[in-house]
C-alpha positions as a printed NumPy array, in Angstrom:
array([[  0.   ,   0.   ,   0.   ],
       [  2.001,   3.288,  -0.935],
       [  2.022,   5.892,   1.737],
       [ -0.007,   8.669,   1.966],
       [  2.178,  11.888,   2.377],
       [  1.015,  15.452,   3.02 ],
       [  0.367,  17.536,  -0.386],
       [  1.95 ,  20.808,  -0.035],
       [  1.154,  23.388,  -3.002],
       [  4.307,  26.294,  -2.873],
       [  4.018,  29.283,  -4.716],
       [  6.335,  29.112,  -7.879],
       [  8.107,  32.988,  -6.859],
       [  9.705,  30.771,  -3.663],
       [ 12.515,  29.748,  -2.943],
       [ 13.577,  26.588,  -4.851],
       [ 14.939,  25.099,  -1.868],
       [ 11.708,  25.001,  -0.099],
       [ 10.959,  21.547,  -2.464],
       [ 14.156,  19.691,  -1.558],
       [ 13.686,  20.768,   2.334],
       [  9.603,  19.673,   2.388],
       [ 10.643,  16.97 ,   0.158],
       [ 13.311,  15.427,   2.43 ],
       [ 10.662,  15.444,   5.528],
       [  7.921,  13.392,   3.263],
       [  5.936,  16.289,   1.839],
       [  4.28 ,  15.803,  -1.251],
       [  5.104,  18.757,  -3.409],
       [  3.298,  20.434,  -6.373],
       [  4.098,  23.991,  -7.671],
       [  1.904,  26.484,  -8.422],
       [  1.529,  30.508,  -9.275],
       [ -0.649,  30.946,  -6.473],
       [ -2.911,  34.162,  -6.158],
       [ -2.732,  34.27 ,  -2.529],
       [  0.083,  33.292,   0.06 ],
       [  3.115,  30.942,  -0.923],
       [  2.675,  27.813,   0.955],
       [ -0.974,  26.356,   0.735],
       [ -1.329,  23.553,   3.671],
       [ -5.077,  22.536,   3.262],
       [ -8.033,  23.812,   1.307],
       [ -8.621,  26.258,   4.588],
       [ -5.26 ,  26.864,   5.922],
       [ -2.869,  29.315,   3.718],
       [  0.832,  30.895,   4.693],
       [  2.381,  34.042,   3.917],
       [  5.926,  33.647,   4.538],
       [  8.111,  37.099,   4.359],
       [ 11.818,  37.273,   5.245],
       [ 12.56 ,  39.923,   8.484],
       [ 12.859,  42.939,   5.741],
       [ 10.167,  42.351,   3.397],
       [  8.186,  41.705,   6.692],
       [  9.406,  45.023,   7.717],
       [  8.831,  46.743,   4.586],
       [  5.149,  45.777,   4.415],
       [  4.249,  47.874,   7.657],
       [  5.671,  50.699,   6.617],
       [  3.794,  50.391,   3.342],
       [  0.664,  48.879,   4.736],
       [  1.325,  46.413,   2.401],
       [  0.812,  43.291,   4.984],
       [ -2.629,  44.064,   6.17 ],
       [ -3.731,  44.441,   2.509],
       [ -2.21 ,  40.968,   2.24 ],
       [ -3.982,  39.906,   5.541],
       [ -7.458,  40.568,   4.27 ],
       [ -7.294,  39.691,   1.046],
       [ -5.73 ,  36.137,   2.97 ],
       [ -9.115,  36.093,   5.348],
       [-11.504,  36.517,   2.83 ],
       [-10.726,  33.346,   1.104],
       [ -9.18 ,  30.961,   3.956],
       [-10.033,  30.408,   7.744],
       [ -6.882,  29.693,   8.627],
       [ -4.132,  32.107,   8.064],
       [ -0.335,  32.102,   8.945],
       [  2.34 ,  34.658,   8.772],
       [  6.171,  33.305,   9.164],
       [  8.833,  35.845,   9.774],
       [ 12.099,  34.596,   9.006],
       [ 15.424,  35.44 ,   9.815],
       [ 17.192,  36.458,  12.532],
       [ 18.694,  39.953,  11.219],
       [ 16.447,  42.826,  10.86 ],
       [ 16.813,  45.829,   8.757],
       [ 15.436,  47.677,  12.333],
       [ 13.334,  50.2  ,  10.019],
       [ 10.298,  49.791,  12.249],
       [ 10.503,  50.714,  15.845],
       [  9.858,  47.896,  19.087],
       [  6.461,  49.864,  19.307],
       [  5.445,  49.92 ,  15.552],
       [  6.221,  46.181,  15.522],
       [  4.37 ,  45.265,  18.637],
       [  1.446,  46.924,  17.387],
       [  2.143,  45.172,  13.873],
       [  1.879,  41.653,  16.032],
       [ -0.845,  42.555,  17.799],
       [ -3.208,  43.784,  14.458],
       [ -2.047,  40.427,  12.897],
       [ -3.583,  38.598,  15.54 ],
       [ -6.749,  40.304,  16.844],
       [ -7.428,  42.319,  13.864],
       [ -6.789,  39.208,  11.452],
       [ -7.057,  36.714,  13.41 ],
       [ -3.935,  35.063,  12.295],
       [ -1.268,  33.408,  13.561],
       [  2.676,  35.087,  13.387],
       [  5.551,  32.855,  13.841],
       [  9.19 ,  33.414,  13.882],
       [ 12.266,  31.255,  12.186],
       [ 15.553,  31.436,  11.869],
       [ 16.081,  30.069,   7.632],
       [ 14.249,  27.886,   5.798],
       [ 15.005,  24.737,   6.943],
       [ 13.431,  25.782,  10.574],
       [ 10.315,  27.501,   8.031],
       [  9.843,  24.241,   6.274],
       [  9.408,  22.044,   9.4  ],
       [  6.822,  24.479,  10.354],
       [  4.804,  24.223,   7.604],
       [  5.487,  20.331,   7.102],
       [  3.786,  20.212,  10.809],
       [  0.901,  22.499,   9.73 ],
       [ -0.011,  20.349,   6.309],
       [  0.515,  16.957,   8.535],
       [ -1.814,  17.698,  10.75 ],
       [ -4.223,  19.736,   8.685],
       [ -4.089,  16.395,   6.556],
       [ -3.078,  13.254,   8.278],
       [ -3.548,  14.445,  11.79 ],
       [ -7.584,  15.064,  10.703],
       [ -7.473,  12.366,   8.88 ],
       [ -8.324,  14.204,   5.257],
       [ -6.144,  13.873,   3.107],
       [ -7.367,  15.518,  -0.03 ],
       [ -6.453,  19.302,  -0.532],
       [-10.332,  19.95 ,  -0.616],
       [-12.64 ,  19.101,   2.62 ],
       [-15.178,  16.602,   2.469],
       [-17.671,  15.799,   5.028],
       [-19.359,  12.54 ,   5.251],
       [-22.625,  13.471,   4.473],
       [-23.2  ,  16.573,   2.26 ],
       [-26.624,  18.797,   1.585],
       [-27.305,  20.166,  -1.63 ],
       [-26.945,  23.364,  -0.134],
       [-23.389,  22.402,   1.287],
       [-22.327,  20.63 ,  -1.833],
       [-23.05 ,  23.751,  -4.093],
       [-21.013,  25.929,  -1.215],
       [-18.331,  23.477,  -1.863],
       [-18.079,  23.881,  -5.636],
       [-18.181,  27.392,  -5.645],
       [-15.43 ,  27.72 ,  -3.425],
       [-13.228,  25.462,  -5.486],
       [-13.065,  28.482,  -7.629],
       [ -9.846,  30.466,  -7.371],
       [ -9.423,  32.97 ,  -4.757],
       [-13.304,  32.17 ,  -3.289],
       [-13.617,  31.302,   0.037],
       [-16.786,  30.433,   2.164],
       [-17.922,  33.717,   2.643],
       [-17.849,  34.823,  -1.169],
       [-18.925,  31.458,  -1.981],
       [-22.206,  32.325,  -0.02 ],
       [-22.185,  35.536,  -1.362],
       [-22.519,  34.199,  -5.174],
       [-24.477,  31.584,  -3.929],
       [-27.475,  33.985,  -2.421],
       [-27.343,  36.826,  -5.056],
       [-27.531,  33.912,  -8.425],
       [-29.431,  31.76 ,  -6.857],
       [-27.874,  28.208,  -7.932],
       [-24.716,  27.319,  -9.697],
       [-26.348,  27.893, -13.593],
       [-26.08 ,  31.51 , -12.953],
       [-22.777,  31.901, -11.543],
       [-21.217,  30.368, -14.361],
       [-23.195,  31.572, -16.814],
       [-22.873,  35.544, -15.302],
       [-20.649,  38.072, -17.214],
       [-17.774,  39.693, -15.794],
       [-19.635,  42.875, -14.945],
       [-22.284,  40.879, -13.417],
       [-19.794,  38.895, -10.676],
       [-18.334,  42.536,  -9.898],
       [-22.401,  43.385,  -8.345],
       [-20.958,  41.176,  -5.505],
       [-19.335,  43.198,  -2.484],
       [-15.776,  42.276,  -2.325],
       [-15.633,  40.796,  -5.317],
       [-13.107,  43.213,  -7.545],
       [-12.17 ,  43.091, -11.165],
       [ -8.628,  40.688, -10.808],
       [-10.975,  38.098,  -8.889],
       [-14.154,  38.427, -11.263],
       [-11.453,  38.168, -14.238],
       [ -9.761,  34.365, -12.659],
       [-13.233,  32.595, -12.123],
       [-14.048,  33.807, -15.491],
       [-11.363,  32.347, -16.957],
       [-11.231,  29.46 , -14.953],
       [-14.782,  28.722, -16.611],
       [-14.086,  29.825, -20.006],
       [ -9.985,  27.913, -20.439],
       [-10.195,  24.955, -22.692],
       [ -9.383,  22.036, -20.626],
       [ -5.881,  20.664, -21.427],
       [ -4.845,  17.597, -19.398],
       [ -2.077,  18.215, -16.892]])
């Protein structure tokens, strides 16, 4: 029987050495150009990993908590890695505190700190383990054992790029069934709130690509 391994899905702008590291401690590895975040662990739990001066940098420019709700809109489980141990000490203790604390309570997300990316992949090894061995699922999407229509159609729609539950709801009550939703224009999916044209302009093309296999 050939073991079942966690399936990790890495942005392709990472690091390359994130696939022999993840590799090495049994991940499953597929590469992707992901919209949101750079390591996805689970169909509901995403991570943003930034180095000590990007990390840095994206206070100062706001840039993180841009990043941050864009990341909550479309997963319930979000997780920002810091790594490195040498800071570019742009941001004062204060500014930083206060960065830590809007990730958390703001975001609701969780910050952790490593030291390279060796300490970065056993973190999110341990995340994708136990999001999909640990629960026992181990298929990138969740399945429940028994679904209603309602829950199934939630499902589909949020297999959609860069939907999570909440928009899937969202498309769900304004078009009424999943007929509509595929069949509505671009300028019809931007009516949703929160939608926005680079989102609207993926599930469209998602619907309309030619299927190619592989």
């Amino acid at each position: 029987m050939d073991e079942i391994l966690p399936h990790i899905v890495i942005d392709k702008r990472e690091n390359s050495s994130f696939e022999k590291e993840l590799s090495s401690l049994g991940a499953k590895i597929e590469w992707k150009q992901l919209e949101l975040g750079d390591f996805l662990c689970s169909d509901k739990t995403v991570v943003e990993r930034k180095t000590r001066s990007d990390f840095e940098a994206s206070i100062i420019d706001r840039r993180l908590f841009n990043q941050l709700k864009q990341l909550k809109e479309n997963y319930p489980n979000v997780i920002v890695i810091v790594e490195g141990e040498e800071s570019a000490e742009r941001v004062n203790r204060n500014a930083l505190l206060g960065a830590y604390a809007s990730i958390i309570t703001d975001f609701g997300a969780g910050v952790f700190f490593t030291r390279n990316t060796k300490a970065t992949s056993e973190l999110v090894f341990a995340i994708a383990k136990h999001e999909q061995l640990g629960n026992k699922d181990i298929s990138m999407f969740a399945k429940r054992k028994t679904f209603t229509i309602s829950q199934t159609q939630e499902s589909i729609v949020e297999m959609f790029p860069m939907v999570g539950p909440k928009m899937a709801k969202k498309l769900l009550e304004y078009f009424g069934n999943l007929e509509n939703i595929i069949n509505a224009s671009e300028d019809e999916l931007l009516k949703i709130d929160g939608m926005g044209e680079k989102k609207a302009k993926v599930i469209r093309n998602v619907i309309e690509h030619h299927y190619i296999e592989g």
